[in-house]
PALOZA-613677 format. One record per atom (N, C-alpha, C, O): x, y, z; residue in one letter. Coordinates in pm, whole numbers, plus 50000, padded with zeros to 5 digits. Layout:
N
XYZA;...
This chain:
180
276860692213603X;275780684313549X;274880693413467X;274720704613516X;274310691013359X;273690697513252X;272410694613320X;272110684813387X;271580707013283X;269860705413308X;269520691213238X;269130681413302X;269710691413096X;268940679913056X;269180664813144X;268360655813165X;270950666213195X;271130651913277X;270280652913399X;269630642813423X;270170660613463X;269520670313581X;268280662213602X;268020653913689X;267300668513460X;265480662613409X;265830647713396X;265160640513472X;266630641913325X;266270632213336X;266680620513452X;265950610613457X;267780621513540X;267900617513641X;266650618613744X;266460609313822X;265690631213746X;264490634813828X;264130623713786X;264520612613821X;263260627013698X;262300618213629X;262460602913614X;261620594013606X;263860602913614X;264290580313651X;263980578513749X;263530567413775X;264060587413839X;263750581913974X;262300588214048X;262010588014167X;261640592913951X;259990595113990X;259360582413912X;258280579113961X;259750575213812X;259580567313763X;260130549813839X;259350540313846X;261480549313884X;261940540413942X;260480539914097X;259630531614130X;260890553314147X;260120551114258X;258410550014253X;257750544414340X;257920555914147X;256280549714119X;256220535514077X;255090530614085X;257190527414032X;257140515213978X;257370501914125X;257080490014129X;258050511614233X;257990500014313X;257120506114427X;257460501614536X;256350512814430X;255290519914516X;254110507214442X;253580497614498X;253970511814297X;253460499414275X;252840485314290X;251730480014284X;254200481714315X;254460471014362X;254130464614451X;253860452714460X;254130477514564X;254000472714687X;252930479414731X;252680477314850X;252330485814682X;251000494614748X;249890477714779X;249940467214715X;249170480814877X;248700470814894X;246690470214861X;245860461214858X;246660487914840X;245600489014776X;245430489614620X;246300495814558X;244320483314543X;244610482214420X;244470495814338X;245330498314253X;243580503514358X;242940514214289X;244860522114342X;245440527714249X;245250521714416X;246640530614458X;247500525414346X;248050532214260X;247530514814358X;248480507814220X;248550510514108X;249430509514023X;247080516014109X;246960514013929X;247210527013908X;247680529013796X;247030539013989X;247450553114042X;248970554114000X;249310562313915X;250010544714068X;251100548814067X;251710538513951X;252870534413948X;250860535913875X;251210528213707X;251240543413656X;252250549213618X;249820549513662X;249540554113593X;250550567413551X;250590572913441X;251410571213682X;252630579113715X;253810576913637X;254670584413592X;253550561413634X;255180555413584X;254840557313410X;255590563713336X;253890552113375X;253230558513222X;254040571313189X;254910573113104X;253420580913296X;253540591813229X;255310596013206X;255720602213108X;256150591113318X;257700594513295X;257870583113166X;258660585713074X;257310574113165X;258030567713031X;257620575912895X;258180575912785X;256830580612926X;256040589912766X;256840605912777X;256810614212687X;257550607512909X;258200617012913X;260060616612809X;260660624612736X;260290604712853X;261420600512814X;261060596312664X;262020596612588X;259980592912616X;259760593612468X;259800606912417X;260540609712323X;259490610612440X;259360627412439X;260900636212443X;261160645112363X;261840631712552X;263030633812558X;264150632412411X;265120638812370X;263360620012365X;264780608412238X;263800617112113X;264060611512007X;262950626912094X;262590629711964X;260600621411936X;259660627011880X;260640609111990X;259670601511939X;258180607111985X;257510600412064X;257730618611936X;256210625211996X;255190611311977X;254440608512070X;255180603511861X;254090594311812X;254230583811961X;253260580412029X;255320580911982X;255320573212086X;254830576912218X;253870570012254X;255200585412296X;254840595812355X;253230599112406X;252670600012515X;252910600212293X;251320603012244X;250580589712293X;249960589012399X;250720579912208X;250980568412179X;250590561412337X;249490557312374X;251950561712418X;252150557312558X;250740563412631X;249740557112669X;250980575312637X;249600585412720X;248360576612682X;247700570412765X;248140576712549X;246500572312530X;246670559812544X;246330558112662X;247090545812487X;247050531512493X;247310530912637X;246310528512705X;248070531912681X;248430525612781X;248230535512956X;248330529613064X;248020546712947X;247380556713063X;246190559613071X;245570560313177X;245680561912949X;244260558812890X;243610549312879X;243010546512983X;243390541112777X;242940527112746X;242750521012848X;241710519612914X;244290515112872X;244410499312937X;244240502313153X;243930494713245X;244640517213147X;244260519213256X;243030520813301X;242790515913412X;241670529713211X;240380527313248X;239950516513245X;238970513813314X;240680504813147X;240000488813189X;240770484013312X;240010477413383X;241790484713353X;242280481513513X;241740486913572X;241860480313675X;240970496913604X;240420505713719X;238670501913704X;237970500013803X;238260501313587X;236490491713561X;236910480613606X;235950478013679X;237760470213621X;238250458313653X;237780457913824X;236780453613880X;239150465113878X;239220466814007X;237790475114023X;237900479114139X;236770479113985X;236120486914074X;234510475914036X;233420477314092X;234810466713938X;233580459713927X;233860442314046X;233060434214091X;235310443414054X;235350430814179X;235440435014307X;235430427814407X;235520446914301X;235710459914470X;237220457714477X;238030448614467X;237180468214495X;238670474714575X;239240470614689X;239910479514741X;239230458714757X;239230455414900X;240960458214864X;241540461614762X;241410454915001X;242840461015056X;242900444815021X;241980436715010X;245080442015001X;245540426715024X;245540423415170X;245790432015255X;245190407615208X;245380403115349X;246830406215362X;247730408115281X;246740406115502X;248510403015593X;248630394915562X;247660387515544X;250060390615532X;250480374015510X;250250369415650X;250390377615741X;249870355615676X;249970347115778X;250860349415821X;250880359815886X;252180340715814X;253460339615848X;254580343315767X;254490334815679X;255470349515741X;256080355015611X;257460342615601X;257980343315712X;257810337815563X;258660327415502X;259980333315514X;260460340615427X;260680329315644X;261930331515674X;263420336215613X;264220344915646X;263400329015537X;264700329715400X;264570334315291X;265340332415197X;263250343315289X;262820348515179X;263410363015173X;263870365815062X;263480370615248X;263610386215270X;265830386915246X;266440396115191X;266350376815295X;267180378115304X;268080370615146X;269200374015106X;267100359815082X;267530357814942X;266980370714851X;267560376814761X;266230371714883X;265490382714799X;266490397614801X;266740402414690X;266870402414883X;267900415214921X;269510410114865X;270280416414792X;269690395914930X;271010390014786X;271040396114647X;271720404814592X;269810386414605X;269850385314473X;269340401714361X;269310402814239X;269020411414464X;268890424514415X;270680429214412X;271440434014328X;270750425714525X;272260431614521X;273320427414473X;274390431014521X;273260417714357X;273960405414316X;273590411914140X;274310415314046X;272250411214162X;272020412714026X;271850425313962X;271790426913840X;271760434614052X;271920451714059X;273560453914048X;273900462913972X;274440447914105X;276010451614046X;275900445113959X;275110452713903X;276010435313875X;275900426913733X;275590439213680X;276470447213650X;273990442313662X;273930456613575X;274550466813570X;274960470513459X;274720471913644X;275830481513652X;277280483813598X;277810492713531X;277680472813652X;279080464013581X;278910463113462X;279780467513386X;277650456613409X;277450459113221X;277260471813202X;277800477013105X;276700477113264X;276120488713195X;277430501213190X;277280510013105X;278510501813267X;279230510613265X;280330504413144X;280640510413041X;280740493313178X;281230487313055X;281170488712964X;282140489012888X;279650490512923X;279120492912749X;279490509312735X;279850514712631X;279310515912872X;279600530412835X;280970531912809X;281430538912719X;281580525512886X;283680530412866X;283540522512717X;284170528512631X;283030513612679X;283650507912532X;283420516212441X;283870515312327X;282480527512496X;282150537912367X;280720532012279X;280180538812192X;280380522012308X;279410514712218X;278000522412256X;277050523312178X;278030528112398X;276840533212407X;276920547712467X;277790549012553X;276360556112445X;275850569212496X;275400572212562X;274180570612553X;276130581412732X;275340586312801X;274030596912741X;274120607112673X;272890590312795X;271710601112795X;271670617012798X;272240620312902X;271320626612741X;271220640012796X;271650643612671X;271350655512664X;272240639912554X;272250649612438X;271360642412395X;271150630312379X;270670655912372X;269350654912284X;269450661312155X;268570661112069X;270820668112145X;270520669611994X;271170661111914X;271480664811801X;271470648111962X;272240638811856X;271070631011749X;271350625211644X;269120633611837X;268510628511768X;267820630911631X;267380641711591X;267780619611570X;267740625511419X;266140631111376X;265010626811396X;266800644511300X;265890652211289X;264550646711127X;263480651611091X;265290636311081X;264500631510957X;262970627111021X;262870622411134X;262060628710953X;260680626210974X;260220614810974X;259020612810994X;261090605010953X;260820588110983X;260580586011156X;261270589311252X;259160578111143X;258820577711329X;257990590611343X;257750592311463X;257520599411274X;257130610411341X;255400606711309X;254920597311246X;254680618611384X;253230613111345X;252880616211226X;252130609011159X;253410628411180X;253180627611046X;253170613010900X;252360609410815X;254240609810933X;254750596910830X;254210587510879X;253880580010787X;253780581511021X;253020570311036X;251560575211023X;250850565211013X;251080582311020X;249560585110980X;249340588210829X;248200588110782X;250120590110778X;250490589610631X;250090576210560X;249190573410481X;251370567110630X;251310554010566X;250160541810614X;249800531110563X;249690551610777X;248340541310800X;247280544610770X;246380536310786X;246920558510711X;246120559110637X;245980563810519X;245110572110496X;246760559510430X;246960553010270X;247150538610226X;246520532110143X;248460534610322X;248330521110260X;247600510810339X;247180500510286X;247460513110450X;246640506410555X;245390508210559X;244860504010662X;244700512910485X;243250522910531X;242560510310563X;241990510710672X;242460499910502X;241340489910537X;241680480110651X;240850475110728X;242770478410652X;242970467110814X;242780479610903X;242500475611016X;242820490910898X;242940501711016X;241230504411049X;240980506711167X;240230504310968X;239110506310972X;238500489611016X;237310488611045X;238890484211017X;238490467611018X;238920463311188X;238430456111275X;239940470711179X;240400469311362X;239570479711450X;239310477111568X;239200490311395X;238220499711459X;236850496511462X;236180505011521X;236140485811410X;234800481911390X;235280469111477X;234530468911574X;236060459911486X;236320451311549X;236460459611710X;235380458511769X;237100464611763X;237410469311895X;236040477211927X;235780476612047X;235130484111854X;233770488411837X;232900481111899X;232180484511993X;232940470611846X;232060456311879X;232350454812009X;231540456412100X;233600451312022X;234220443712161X;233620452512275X;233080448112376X;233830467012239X;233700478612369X;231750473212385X;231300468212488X;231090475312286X;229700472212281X;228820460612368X;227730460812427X;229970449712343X;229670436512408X;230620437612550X;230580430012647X;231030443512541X;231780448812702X;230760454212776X;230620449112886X;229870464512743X;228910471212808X;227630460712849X;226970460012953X;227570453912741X;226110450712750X;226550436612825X;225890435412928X;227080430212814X;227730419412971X;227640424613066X;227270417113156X;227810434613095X;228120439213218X;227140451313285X;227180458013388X;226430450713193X;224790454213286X;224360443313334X;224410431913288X;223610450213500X;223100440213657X;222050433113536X;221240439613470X;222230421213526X;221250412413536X;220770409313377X;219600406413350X;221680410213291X;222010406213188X;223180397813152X;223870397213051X;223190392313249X;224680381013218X;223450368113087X;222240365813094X;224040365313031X;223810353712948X;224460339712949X;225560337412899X;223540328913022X;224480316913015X;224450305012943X;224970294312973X;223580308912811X;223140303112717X;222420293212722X;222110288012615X;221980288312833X;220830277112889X;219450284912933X;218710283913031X;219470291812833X;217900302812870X;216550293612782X;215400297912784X;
């Protein structure tokens, strides 16, 4: 087995396994913790295929961004833990473990398939990716700021606003309910 198959087998399964920790963590602030994990192996594996913009990209939008608004979210309704279920629904645990194992060989079954037909490529060569500068940050910051310059500045004064009126809602005792 080659290092690179090596890294990325780790990393599927630091990723597989933060995604259903996830899932099942029953505290929220833990959840958004072990998103924030699974983020980072997917921006790893961008990183792997050549794509830095993406990469980059993944880290800030979506580990950054969308995670400090899940975590202001969860920490402005409190963090409480989920209840115990009442009673847990009998035929559930045992359709549920079926249909993983039903629909987990299906994938597999495709997925090795597509590999013996030759149509697709095991992972781990990394130097098959193309070295041309299309996708890179260079060429998309190029073309978004030359030919884009004005929807790109127009979305930044727009999201400006939004963050602005985000704050000021959400100071104690400034809610507005327009019957003032």
């Amino acid at each position: 087995m080659s290092l690179e198959l090596a890294i990325f087998v780790i990393v599927g399964a630091i990723a597989v396994a933060s995604a259903l920790l996830m899932v099942i963590s029953r505290n929220a602030v833990h959840s958004a913790l072990w998103l924030i994990l699974n983020f980072a192996c997917i921006a790893f594996f961008y990183l792997t295929l050549g794509a830095t913009f993406m990469a980059l990209a993944q880290i800030t939008v979506y580990a950054g961004a969308i995670m400090v608004l899940f975590l202001f979210v969860i920490m402005m309704i409190g963090p409480q833990r989920l209840p115990e279920p009442e009673a847990p629904i009998r035929w559930q645990t045992p359709v549920t473990v079926f249909l993983a194992v039903v629909l987990g060989t299906v994938f597999l079954i495709v997925a090795f398939a597509a590999i013996l037909s030759g149509q697709v490529t095991v992972p781990g060569a990394l130097h098959d990716v193309p070295t041309q500068a299309y996708g890179s940050g260079e060429s998309i910051g190029s073309v978004l700021f030359n030919a884009y310059l004005l929807p790109f500045e127009m979305v930044s004064v727009v999201l400006l606003v939004a963050m602005i009126g985000a704050v000021v809602f959400t100071r104690n005792g400034t809610h507005s309910t327009g019957a003032e």
